[in-house]
N, C-alpha and C positions, 0 to 999 in steps of 0.2 A: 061681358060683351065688349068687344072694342070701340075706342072712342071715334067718333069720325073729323075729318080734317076741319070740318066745317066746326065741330062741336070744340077743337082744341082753340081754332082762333077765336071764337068766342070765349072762351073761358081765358085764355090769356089776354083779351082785347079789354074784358072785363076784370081783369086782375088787377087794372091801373084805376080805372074809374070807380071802383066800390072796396077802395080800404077804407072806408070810414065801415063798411058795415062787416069786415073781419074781423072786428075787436072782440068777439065769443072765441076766436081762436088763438093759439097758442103763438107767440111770434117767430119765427125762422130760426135757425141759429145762424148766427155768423162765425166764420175761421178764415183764417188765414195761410200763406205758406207755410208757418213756424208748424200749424197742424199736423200735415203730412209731415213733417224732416223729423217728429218724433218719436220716437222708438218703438213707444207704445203705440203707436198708431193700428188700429183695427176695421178694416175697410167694414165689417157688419156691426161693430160696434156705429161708424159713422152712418150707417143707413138708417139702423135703428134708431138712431138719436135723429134724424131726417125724418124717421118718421112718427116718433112723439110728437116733433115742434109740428106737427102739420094738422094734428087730430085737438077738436075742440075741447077746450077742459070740459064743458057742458055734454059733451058727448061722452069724456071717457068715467063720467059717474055715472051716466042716466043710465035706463036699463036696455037690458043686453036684446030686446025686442028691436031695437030703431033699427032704420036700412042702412045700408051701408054708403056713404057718402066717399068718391071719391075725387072731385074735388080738391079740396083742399090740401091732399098729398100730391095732388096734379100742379098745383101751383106752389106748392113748396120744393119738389123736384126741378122743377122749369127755373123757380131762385135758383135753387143751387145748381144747378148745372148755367143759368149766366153765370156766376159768381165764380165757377172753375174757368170758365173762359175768360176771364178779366185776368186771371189768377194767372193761368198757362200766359198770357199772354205779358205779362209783368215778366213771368218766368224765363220767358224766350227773349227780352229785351236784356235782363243780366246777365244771360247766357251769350249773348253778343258781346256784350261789352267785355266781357272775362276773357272769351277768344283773345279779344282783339288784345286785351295787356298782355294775355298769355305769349304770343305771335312778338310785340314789342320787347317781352325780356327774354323771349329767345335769340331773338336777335342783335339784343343788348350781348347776352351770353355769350352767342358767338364772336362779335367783336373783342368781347375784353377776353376768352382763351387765344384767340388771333393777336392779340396785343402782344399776353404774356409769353404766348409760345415764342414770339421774336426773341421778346427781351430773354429767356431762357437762351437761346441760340446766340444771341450775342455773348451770354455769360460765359460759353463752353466755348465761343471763336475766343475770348478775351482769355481766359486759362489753357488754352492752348497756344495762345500765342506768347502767354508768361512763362509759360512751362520750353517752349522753343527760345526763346530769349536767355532764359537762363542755362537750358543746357548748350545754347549757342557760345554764351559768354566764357561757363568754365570746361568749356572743350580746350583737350590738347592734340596734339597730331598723334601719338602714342599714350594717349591714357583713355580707356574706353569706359573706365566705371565713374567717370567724376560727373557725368551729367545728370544719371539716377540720384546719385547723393549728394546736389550741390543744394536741395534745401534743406537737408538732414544737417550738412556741416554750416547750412546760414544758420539753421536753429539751434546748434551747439553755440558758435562764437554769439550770438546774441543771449542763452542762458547766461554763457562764460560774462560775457560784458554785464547782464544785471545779478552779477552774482560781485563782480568787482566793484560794482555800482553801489551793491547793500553792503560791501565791507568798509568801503569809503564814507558812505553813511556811517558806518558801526565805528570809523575809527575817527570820524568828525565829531559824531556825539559824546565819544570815549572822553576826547582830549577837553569838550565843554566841558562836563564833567569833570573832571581831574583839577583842571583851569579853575572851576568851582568851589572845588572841594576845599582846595589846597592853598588857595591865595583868598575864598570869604567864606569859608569853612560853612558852607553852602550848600545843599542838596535837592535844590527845589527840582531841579531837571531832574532829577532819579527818583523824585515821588512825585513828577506830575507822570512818569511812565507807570509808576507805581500804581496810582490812581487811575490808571487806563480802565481798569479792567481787563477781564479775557484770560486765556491761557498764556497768548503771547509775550500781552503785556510781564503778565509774571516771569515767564521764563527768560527775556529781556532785562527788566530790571536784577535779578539775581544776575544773571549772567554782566550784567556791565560791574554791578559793585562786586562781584569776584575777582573783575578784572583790575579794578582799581586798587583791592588791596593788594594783589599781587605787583602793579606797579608802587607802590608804597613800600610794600619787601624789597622790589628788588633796588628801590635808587637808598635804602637805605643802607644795603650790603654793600654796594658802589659807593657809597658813603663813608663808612666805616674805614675801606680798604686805603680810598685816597688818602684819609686820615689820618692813619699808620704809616705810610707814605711818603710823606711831605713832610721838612724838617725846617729848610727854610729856602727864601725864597725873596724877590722882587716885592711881590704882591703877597707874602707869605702871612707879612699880620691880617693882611684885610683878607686874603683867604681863609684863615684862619678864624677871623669876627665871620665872614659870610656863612661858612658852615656851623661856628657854630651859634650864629640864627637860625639857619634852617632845620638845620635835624631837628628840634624842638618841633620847631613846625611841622615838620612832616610824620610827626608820633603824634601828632594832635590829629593831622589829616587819617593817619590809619586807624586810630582811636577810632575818629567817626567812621569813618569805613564799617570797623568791625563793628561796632553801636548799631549801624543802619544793618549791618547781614546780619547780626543778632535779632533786632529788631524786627527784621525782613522776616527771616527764619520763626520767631515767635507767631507771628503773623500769619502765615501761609499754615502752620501746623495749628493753629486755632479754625482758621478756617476751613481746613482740611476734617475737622473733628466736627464744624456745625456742617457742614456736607454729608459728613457719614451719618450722623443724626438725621439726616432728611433726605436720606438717602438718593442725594444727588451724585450719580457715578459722573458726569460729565464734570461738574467742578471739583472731584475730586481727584478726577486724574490729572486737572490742571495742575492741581498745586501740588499734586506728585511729579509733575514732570517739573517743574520750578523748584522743588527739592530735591531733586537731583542730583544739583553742584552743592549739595550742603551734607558733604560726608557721602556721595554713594547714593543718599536716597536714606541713611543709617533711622536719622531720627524720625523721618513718616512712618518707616517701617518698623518701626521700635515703640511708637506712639498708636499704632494701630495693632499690633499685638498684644502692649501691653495694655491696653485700657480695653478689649474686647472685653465682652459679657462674662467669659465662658470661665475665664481665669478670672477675676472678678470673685462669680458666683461658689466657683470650687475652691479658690483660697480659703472660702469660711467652711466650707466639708473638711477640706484635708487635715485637721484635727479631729473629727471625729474618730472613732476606737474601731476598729472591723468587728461587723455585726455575726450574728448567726450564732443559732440556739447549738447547746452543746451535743445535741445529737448528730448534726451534721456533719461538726467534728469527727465525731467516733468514727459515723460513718467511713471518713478521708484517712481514719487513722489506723483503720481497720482492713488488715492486710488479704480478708476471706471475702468482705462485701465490696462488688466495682463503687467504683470512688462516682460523688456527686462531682455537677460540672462546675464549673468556675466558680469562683466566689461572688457572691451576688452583687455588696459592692464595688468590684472591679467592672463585673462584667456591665453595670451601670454606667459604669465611666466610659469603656471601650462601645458600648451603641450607641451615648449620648456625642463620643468623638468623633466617633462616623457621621453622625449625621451634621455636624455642628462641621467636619471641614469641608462635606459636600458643601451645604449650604455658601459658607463664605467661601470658599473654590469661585462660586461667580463671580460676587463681588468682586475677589480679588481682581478677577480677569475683567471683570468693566471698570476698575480705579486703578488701577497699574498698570504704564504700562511696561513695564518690567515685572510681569507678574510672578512667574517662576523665584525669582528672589524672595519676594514675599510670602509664598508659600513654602517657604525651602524655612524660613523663618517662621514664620508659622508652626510649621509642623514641629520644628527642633524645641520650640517653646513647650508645645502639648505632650512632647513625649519624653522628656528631659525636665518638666516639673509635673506637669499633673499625673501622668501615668507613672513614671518613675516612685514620685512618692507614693502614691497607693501602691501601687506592686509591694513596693521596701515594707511596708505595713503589713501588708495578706501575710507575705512571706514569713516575715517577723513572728506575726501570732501562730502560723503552722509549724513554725519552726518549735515553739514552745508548747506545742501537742504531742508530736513525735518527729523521728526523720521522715519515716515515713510519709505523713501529713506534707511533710514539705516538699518531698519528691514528688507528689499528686498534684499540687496546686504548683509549683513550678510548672509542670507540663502541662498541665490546664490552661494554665496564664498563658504559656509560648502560645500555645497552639490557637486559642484566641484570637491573639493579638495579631498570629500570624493571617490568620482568615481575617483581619481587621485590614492588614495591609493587601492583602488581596483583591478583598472588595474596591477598596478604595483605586487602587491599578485598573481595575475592570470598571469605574465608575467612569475614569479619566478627566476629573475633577477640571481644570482648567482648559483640558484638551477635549471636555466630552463634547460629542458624543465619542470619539474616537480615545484609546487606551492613554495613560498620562506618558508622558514626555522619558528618556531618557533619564534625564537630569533628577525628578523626581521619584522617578522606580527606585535610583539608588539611593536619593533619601532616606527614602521609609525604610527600604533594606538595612542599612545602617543603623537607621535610632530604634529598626528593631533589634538587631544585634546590640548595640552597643547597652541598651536596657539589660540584656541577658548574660552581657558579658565578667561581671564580677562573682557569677556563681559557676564559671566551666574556664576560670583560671586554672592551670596546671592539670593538676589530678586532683581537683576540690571535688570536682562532679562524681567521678567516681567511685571516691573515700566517700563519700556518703551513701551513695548505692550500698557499698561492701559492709562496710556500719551497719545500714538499717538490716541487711540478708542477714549478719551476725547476728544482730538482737535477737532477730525473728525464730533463727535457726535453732540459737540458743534457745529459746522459749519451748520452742515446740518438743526439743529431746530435751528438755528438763528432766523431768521424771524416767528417760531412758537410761543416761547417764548416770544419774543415783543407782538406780537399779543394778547396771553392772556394773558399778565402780565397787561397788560390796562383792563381788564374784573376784576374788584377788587370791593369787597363789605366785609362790619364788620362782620365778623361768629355771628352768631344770635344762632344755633346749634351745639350739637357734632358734626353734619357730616360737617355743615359749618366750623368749626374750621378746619377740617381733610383739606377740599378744600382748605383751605386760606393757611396751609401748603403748598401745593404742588406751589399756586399763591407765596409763599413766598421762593421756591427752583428757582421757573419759574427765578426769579426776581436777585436771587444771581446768580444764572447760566450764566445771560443773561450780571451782570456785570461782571462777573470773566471772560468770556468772547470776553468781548471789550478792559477789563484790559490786558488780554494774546495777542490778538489780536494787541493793540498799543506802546507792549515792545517794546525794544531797541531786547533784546536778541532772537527776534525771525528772524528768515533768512528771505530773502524780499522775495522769491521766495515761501517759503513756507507760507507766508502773501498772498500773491497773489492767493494759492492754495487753501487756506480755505475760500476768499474770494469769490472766483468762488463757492466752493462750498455751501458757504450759501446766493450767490444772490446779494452781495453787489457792490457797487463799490471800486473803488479803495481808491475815497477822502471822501468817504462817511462818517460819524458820527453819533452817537447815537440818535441825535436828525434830525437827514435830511433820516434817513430811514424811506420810506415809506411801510404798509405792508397793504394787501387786506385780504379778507376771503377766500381765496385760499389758503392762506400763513396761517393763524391756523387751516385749516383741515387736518386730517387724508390723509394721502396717502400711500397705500401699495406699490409702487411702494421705498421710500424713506424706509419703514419697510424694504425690501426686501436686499435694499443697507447696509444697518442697519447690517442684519442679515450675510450679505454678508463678510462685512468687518470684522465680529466677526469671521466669519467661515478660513479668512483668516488667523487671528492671532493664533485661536486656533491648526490648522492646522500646522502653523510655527513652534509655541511652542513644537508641538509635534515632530517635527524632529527636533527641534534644543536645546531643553534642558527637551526632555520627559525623566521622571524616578520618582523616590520617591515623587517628589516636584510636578509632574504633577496633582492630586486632588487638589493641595492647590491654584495653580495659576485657571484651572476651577471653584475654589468660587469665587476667586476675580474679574474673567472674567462675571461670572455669576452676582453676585452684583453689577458691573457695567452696563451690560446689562440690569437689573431690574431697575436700578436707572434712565438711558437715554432713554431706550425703552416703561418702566413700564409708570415708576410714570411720568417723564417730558414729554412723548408724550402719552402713550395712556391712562391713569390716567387722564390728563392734557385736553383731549378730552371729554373724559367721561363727567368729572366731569363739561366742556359747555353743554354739553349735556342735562346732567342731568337738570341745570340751567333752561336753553332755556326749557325744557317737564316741569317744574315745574310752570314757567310764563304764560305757555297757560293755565292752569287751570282758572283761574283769568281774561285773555284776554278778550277783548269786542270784537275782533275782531277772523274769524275762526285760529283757531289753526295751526301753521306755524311748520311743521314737515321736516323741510328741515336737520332738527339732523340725520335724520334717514341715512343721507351719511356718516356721521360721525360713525353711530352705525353700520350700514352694515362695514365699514372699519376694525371698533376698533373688531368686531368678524374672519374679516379674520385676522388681523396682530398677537392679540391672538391665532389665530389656528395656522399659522407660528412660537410664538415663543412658544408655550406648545411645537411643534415638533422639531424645534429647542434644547431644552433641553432636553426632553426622547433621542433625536438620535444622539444628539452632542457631550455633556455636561456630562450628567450624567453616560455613559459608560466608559467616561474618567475618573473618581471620582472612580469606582469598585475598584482600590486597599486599595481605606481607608474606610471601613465601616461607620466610625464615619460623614467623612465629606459628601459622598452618601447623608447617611440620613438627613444630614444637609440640604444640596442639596436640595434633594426631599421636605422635609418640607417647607424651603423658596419659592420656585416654587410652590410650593400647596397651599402655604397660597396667593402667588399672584393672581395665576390664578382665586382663590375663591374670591378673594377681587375684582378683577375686574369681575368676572360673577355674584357678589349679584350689582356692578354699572348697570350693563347692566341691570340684571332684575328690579334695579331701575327705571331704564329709562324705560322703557316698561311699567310699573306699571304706573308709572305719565302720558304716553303716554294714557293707559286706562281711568286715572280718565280726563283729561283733553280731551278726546272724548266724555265719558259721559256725561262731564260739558257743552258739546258745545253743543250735541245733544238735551240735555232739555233745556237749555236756550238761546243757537239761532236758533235754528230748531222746534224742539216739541211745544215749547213755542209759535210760529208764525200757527199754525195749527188753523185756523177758525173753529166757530162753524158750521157755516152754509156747510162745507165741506160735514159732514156727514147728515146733513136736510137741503136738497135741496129744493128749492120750486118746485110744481110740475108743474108748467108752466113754467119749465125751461130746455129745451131738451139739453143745453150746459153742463150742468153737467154732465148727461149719457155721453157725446160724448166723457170726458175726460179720459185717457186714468188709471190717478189716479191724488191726488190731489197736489199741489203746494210744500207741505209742504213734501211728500213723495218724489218727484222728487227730492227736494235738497239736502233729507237723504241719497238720493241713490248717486247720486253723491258727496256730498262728502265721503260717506263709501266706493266708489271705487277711487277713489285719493288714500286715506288711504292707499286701498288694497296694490295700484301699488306700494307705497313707501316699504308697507311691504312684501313684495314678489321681491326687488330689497334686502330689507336691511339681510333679515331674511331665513331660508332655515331649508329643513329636519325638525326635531322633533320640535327645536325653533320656528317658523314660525306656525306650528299645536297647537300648547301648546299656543301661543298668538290668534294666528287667530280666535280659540274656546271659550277663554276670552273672548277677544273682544266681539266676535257674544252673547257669553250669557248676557254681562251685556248691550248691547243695545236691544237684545230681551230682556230683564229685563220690560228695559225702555220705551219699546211699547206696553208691556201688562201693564202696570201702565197707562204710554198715553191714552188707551183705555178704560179705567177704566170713567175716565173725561170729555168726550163726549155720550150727548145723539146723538142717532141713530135713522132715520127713515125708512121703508123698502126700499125706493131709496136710502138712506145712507148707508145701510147694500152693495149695491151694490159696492159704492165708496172704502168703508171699504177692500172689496174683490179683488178688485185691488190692494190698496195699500198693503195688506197683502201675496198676491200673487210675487208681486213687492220683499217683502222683503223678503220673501222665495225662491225667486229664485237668491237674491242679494247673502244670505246666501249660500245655496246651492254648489253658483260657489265657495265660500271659500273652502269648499271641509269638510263641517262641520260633515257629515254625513258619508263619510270615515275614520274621525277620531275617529268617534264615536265606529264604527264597527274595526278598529284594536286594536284588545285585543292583543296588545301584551306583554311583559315583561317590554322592554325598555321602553314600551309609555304609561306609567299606569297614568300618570297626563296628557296625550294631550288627553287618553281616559275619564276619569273622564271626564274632562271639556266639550269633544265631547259630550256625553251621553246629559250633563246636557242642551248645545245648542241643540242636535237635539231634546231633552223634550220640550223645549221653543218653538221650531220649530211647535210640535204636538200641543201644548196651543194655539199659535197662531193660525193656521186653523183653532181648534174647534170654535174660538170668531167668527170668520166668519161663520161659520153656524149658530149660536147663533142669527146672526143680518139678518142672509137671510132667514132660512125657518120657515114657520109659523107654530103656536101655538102647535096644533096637532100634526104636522111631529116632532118638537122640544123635545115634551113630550116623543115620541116614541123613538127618539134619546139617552132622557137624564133617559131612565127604565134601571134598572140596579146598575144605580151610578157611572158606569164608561163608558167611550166615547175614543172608539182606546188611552185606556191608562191611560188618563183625567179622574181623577174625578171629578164628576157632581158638587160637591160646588163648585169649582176649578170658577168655568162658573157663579156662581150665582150673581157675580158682574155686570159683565156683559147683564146680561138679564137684570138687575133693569136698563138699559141705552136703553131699547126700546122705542121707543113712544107710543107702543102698552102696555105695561107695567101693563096699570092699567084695560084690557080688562080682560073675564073672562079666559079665554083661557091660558095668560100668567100665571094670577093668580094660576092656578090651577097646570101648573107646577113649579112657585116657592113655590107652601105647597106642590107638592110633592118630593121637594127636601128638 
């Protein structure tokens, strides 16, 4: 229920007169402004707490029955709300007075930008009228540029004047100095500069006492000279006493001079060194730039290389032995396994270099400042002892493994080291982040070369390439060599002399061989390696080696290695000493491949070959074609190395015209020399088929083959005759050897050989035999037999490709499938009678055949002498 107006002023009229009897209740709170302005401030926080202070403690225990008394929160409310009014009203009084200062320093404000804004506007009327004055003053009638630059050229001649100003100084203190030196052998003035401290101070002090002993030099040359000079004279004796007083003195004056720059010099390079220990770049560049005039800068930079860590620490390595278990070795020495990478402690050396000249790369460039000298020095230090001697070591102990071994880790090392100087260019050391300097590219270029240069003097490089290929080469045709060097007979012929050459290379090769083999000077290891690889044993000897016919055949597998190990050296060569000399090392590379690959192995094959097809001609026994492994071989290892040379070899050669051609010619003439071998062999292969087919086959053909008796049903049954079956089988032996050995155009160009000069040999055979009409039958078999032996050759495809390339596997097709057609016609000849024959043979030619062609053969009828036959041999 609300209160009424009546009932408020009584309760607040009574609010003053009865606080003695509010003591049951709670007292008010008090606050202040600071209450509101805090952060926290929570307007029902503040009620609430209004209205705790208002409620009786006796009320808020007793029980929850009593009436509600409001009151008390009525005249707590009525407090605090006087108390915000008192409060507002303090509040509005500082809020006045804040205006009002506010209003004063605005006003103040304005006044003092009002001030400065003048005083700015005077300063730009005051420099413009300086600026008009001056170019009023050095105006000409005809010069229009001098007023722009008449305080560019005040501020030259004023440089110019305190620059004559500091030399006048420099040549005031000079002569105190000198004055000092020289008349109270004195130098207090050159070590209280000394004592300055600073950079300047030092580059000052050196700089004046250089200057003084240079005036010491030169009055004592001037000295000397009048000396020599003067003979006599007025004043000649006491001229005479006066110099010689003074020249003494003045070797005492330069004495101290050089005392104090020694001294000096000691000094600065001591300090220089407790700098670098405390890695102070700023004092360190001082008394690098203060050692400057003492040699170039020679001794800081000589004092800071040599006393580095790095040389130091490796000094006490660089006697250690180069490490690595001997397998490693083997590995490197071992011309069938790719070689392990660098030597471990080189390659130690070369990533600890890298990061050891990035690191001081800074340095240098915050203490020098001529820093490039110092790194130019630097680096000729690091690669001209520390890397130098290890390289000289690695090499040393590879060298005593094998060539081999040394050729590996030579280009191991190069290539390294060269990825060392690369990095290091792309790192740009004193220039990073940006690529290193000119100056220092060629550096490293150089002490990388010049490291590498005592091993690709002349033709050293080379000679050892050709060396280790011989060893190697040597090794691997060990046991080839033996083999045919026991294959020996007296040349009878040119060609036989040619072979008994190559039986006479066989033979020196296979000593020089055993000879190099049983040195003193060869490393046991590398004894052990060629020994493996030419099959030997260890105690083995020249006469307890045994060798099989496995051991003188061809094998492309050992070409392959051959070709391999040539491909490695050339390869090397070409990164490690390619340039102007590269065509002249691929001839010598070349001539020695021709020499081991050519003539000593597949020369050396051939030319058994050849041998062995030449002896079957003559044989009583069938012809033993087992060459043809050998001749299949010696055609693929020729195709490996003609491509070998077009792809290798001879691209290498392009910058010397002269030696190319040389090249090419050499390689043309081989390849020719071993493809007229081959077609040798092939050819002797022909005749000694021939030989075999007429005189152990054809020659065994019974009469009675082709006249059967006719009470003999066994003859029909057979399928063809005794003497046909064994032609056919062995003409497919033959085949299979030649279709293993021979391939593409090769293979068609012999194959159709072949087939014509044994179809030759069985229209001749059949010439020889009379026939009777069951004969004619047998005939037809066997001709059928041999037509279709032929056939599967493929004799009849080769006939029909006219192409460009294949104009002699055509010719010769043409001329076997003719044979082919001869042949059949001789079979109708012996099969159909009289009448059908005559009908056959009107004309004069028969599918091709001309009808004489056949006349041989009719006279071998039995019927022969009937009227029938008669009348067609007169009508042919």
């Amino acid at each position: 229920m609300p209160v009424s107006s009546g009932d408020n002023a009584s309760i607040l009229t009574g609010h003053a007169s009865s606080s003695t009897l509010r003591s049951p209740f709670a007292k008010g709170p008090s606050f202040t402004l600071d209450t509101f302005s805090n952060q926290d401030f929570i307007v029902k926080d503040f009620v609430e707490s209004l209205s705790d202070s208002a409620v009786p403690i006796s009320r808020r225990s007793g029980p929850a029955s009593q009436a509600f008394d409001p009151k008390p929160l009525i005249r707590t409310f009525e407090a605090a709300v006087n108390r915000l009014k008192s409060l507002s009203e303090d509040l509005q009084v500082r809020e006045t007075e804040l205006s009002g200062a506010v209003r004063r320093a605005e006003a103040q404000h304005n006044q003092n930008t009002e001030s400065l804004g003048q005083k700015v506007e005077q300063a730009i009327d005051s420099f413009h009228q300086l600026d008009g004055s001056l170019s009023r003053n050095g105006s000409e009638p005809n010069s229009s540029d001098v007023g722009d630059n008449a305080v560019v050229r005040i501020g030259e001649r004023l440089e110019e004047l305190d620059q004559q100003r500091q030399r006048a100084q420099d040549a005031k203190f000079l002569i105190q100095c000198w004055i000092e030196v020289s008349e109270k052998g004195d130098l207090s003035a050159l070590e209280n500069v000394r004592r300055m401290g600073g950079g300047d101070g030092k580059v000052r002090c050196a700089h004046i006492a250089r200057q003084l002993l240079k005036i010491s030099q030169r009055l004592d040359r001037e000295n000397g000279a009048q000396s020599n000079g003067v003979t006599n004279g007025v004043n000649g004796v006491n001229g005479t006493n006066g110099r010689a007083d003074a020249s003494p003195s003045r070797r005492r004056t330069q004495e101290l001079v050089e005392k104090f720059l020694e001294s000096l010099e000691k000094d600065l390079l001591k300090e220089f060194d407790n700098y670098y220990r405390r890695q102070n770049y700023v004092g360190m560049q001082e008394c690098a730039v203060a050692l400057r005039d003492f040699n170039d800068g020679a001794s800081v930079m000589a004092l800071f290389v040599n006393q580095h860590q790095f040389f130091i620490d490796r000094s006490q390595l660089i006697t250690e032995e180069v490490a690595g278990d001997s397998e490693t070795w083997d590995r490197i020495a071992d011309p069938d396994v790719e070689p392990p990478p660098v030597e471990p402690s080189l390659q130690s050396l070369v990533d600890e270099v890298k990061v050891v000249v990035q690191d001081e790369s800074y340095i240098i460039k915050q203490a020098f400042p001529y820093y490039d000298e110092v790194l130019v020095r630097f680096l000729q230090r690091i690669f001209q002892q520390s890397m130098q001697q290890r390289l000289e070591m690695v090499l040393d102990k590879a060298n005593s493994v094998s060539p081999l071994a040394f050729l590996r880790t030579l280009q191991a090392a190069r290539s390294y080291m060269r990825d060392l100087v690369e990095d290091l260019k792309s790192h740009g050391l004193t220039e990073r982040p940006e690529p290193v300097s000119s100056q220092i590219a060629a550096t490293l270029d150089q002490q990388l070369d010049e490291l590498f240069v005592p091993y690709f003097i002349g033709t050293s490089y080379i000679e050892r390439e050709k060396r280790n290929l011989e060893e190697l080469y040597a090794s691997l045709l060990f046991k080839f060599t033996i083999y045919h060097s026991k294959r020996r007979k007296l040349p009878t012929t040119y060609l036989a002399s040619l072979s008994q050459r190559g039986k006479e290379l066989l033979s020196s090769a296979r000593e020089a061989y055993m000879d190099r083999l049983n040195s003193t000077d060869l490393p046991q290891s590398q004894k052990t390696m060629l020994r493996r690889i030419a099959g030997i044993k260890e105690s083995a000897t020249d006469s307890q080696i045994d060798v099989t016919e496995e051991d003188g055949a061809l094998s492309l597998p050992n070409a392959k290695r051959m070709l391999k190990w040539l491909a490695e050296g050339v390869g090397r060569g070409l990164e490690l000493s390619g340039g102007s000399d590269m065509p002249k090392d691929v001839a010598s590379l070349l001539n020695l491949l021709l020499t081991n690959m050519g003539e000593l192995y597949l020369e050396t094959a051939l030319d058994a070959a050849n041998d062995l097809a030449t002896g079957q001609e003559t044989s009583k026994n069938e012809p033993d074609f087992s060459y043809f492994n050998d001749l299949r071989a010696s055609i693929s290892i020729l195709h490996l190395l003609q491509t070998a040379i077009h792809t290798v070899l001879i691209p290498l050669a392009s910058s010397n015209l002269t030696i190319r051609r040389d090249i090419e010619k050499t390689s043309n003439a081989f390849i020719s020399r071993v493809e007229d071998k081959i077609s040798n062999i092939l050819q002797r292969t022909v005749d000694a088929v021939l030989s075999w087919v007429g005189r152990g086959i054809l020659a065994k053909q019974q009469k009675t083959d082709f006249r059967p008796r006719d009470d003999s049903p066994m003859a029909l049954e057979q399928l063809r005759t005794p003497t046909c079956s064994q032609l056919c089988t062995f003409l497919n032996r033959l085949n299979s050897r030649v279709e293993l050995a021979l391939s593409g155009r090769s293979r068609q160009v012999f194959s159709a050989e072949l087939a014509s000069t044994i179809l030759g040999a069985l229209l001749e055979h059949f010439k020889k035999f009379n026939v009777s009409l069951t004969g004619g039958l047998m005939v037809s078999k066997d001709v059928n037999a041999y037509v279709e032996l032929f056939r599967g050759w493929g004799i009849e495809e080769h006939a029909s490709s006219n192409t460009a390339n294949a104009t002699t596997a055509t010719d010769v097709g043409n001329l076997a499938s003719r044979m082919l057609e001869v042949l059949g016609e001789v079979v109708n000849v012996f099969v159909i009678g009289p009448e059908a024959l005559r009908e056959r043979l009107r004309g004069g030619v028969v599918a091709g055949v001309e009808a004489k062609e056949l006349r041989p053969y009719i006279l071998r009828r039995d019927d022969v002498g009937t009227v029938g036959v008669q009348a067609v041999l007169n009508a042919l």
